[in-house]
C-alpha positions in Angstrom: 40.3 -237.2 -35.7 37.3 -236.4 -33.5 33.9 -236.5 -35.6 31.9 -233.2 -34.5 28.6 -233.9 -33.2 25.4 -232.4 -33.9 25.2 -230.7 -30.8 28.8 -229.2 -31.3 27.7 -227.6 -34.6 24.9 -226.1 -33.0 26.8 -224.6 -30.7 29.5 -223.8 -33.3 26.2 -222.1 -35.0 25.4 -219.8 -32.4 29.2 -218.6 -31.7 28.7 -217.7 -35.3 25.5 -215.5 -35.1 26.4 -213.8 -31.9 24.7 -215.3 -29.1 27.6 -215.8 -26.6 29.3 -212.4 -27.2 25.9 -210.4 -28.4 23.1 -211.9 -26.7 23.8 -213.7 -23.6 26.1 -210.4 -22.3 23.3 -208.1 -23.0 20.6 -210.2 -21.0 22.8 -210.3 -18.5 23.6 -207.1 -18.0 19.8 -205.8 -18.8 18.5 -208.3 -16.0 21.5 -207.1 -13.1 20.9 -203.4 -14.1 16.8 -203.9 -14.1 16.6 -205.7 -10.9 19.0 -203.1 -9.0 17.0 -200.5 -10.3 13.9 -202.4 -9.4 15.4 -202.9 -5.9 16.9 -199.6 -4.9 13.8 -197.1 -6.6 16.6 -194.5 -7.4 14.2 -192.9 -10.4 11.4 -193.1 -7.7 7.8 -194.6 -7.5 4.3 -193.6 -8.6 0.8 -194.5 -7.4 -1.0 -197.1 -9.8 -4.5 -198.0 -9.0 -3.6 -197.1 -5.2 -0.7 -199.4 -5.1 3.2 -197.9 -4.8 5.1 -199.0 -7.9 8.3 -198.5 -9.3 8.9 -196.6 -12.4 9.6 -200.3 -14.3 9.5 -198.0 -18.3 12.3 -195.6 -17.0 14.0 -198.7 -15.2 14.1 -200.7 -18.3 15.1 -198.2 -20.5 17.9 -197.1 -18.5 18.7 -201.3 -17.9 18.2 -201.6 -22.3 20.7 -198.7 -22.9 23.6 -199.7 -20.3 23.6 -202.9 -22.0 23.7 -201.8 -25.2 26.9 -199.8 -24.4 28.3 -202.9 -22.1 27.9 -204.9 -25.5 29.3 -202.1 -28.0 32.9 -202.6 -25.9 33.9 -206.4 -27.0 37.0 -205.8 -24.4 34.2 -205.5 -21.8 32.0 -208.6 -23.4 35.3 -210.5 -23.4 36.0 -209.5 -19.5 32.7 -210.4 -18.8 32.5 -213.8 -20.7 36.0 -214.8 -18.7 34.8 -213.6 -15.3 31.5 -215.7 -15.2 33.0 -218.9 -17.1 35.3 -218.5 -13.7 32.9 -217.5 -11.4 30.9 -220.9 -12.3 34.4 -222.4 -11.6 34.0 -220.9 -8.5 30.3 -222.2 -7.9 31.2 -225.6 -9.2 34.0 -225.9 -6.4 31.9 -225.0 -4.0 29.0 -227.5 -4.8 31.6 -230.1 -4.4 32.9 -229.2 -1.6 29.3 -229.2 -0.4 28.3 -232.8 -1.2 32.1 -233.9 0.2 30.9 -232.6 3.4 27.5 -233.9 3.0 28.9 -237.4 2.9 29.9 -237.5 6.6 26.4 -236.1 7.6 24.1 -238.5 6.3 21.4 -239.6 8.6 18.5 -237.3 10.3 19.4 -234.3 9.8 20.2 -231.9 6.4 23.0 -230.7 6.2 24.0 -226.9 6.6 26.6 -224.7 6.9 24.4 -222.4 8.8 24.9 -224.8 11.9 28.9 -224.0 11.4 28.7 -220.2 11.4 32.5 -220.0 11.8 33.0 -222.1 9.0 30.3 -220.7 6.5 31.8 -216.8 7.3 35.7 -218.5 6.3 34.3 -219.9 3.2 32.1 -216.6 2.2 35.3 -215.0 2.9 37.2 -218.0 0.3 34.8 -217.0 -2.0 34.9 -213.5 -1.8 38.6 -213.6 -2.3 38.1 -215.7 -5.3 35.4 -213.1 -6.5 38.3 -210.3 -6.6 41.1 -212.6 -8.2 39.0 -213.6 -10.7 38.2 -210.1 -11.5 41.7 -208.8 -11.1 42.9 -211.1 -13.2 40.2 -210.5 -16.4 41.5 -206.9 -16.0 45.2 -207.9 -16.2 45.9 -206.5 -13.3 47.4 -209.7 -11.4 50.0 -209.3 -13.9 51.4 -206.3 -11.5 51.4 -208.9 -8.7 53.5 -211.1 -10.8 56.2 -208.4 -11.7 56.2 -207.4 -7.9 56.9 -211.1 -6.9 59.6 -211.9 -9.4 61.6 -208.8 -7.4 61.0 -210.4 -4.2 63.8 -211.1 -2.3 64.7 -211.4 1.4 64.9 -207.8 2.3 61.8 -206.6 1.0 60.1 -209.8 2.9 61.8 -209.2 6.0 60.9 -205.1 6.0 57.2 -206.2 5.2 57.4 -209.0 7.9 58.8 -206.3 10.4 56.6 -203.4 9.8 53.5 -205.6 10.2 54.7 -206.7 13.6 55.2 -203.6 14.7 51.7 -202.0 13.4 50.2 -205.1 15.2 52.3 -204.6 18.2 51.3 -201.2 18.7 47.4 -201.4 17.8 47.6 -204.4 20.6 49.3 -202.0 23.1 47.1 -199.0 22.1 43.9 -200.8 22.2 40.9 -200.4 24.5 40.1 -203.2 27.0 36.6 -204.4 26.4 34.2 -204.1 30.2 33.6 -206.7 31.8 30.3 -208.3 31.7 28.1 -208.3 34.3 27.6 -212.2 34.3 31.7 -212.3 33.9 31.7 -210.5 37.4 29.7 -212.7 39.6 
């Protein structure tokens, strides 16, 4: 049997008292609701010593009670607590990724992914992708996605298959011809 470490119990300790479904959940929601507020100005600004500033009491107050009532639902605490353990997943994937690509650019230069515009755009899209599937699945709605696939059988998949070649046949028949340029021409 494992002995439990210090650390462990402190950790155990603050599972007990409510930080990591109390705590943590309301400062994050607080913080994203405060800065969007912050950001957008939807309750408007007011002159302070001839400086524009937004109304940051009304913005934290509306931030304060939106979390309280995120953290009053444990199914949305528990959604929320699967969705960002996943979405550091996610993060930590991508970091690694990162330094495996990193290995075959050492020398001068830092690497970037801005230099490969095609390639950062396919892995924003990865991500995004990952985003929504995480979230899907802390709903339980990938569970529909299951049911669907266990019915799958070759008709269905050759009626999808065949309807989406004809939508893109069409939309490629249908479609307008970009114009030339005038650098194409000469």
């Amino acid at each position: 049997m494992v002995e439990e470490s210090a650390f462990r119990g402190m950790i155990g300790f603050l599972n007990k008292i409510g930080v990591y479904d109390v705590i943590l959940p309301f400062l994050l929601v607080f913080t994203i609701i405060f800065a969007i507020l912050e950001k957008t100005k939807i309750f408007g600004t007011e002159k302070i010593d001839g400086q524009e500033m937004t109304k940051k009491n009304i913005d934290a107050m509306v931030a304060f009670v939106m979390a309280f009532l995120v953290i009053a639902s444990t199914k949305l605490v528990g959604i929320i607590n699967e969705v960002m353990a996943n979405v550091v997943l996610l993060v930590i994937l991508g970091v690694c990724f990162l330094l495996l690509v990193g290995v075959f650019f050492a020398g001068d230069k830092e690497f970037s992914l801005k230099d490969f515009p095609t390639w950062q755009n396919i892995f924003m899209v990865l991500m995004f992708i990952g985003i929504v599937a995480i979230f899907l699945n802390a709903l339980g709605w990938l569970h529909y996605l299951e049911i669907l696939f266990e019915n799958w059988n070759a008709e269905w998949a050759s009626s999808i298959i065949f309807i989406v070649i004809i939508i893109g046949f069409i939309a490629w028949i249908t479609r307008t011809p970009k114009e030339e340029s005038k650098s194409d021409k000469k």
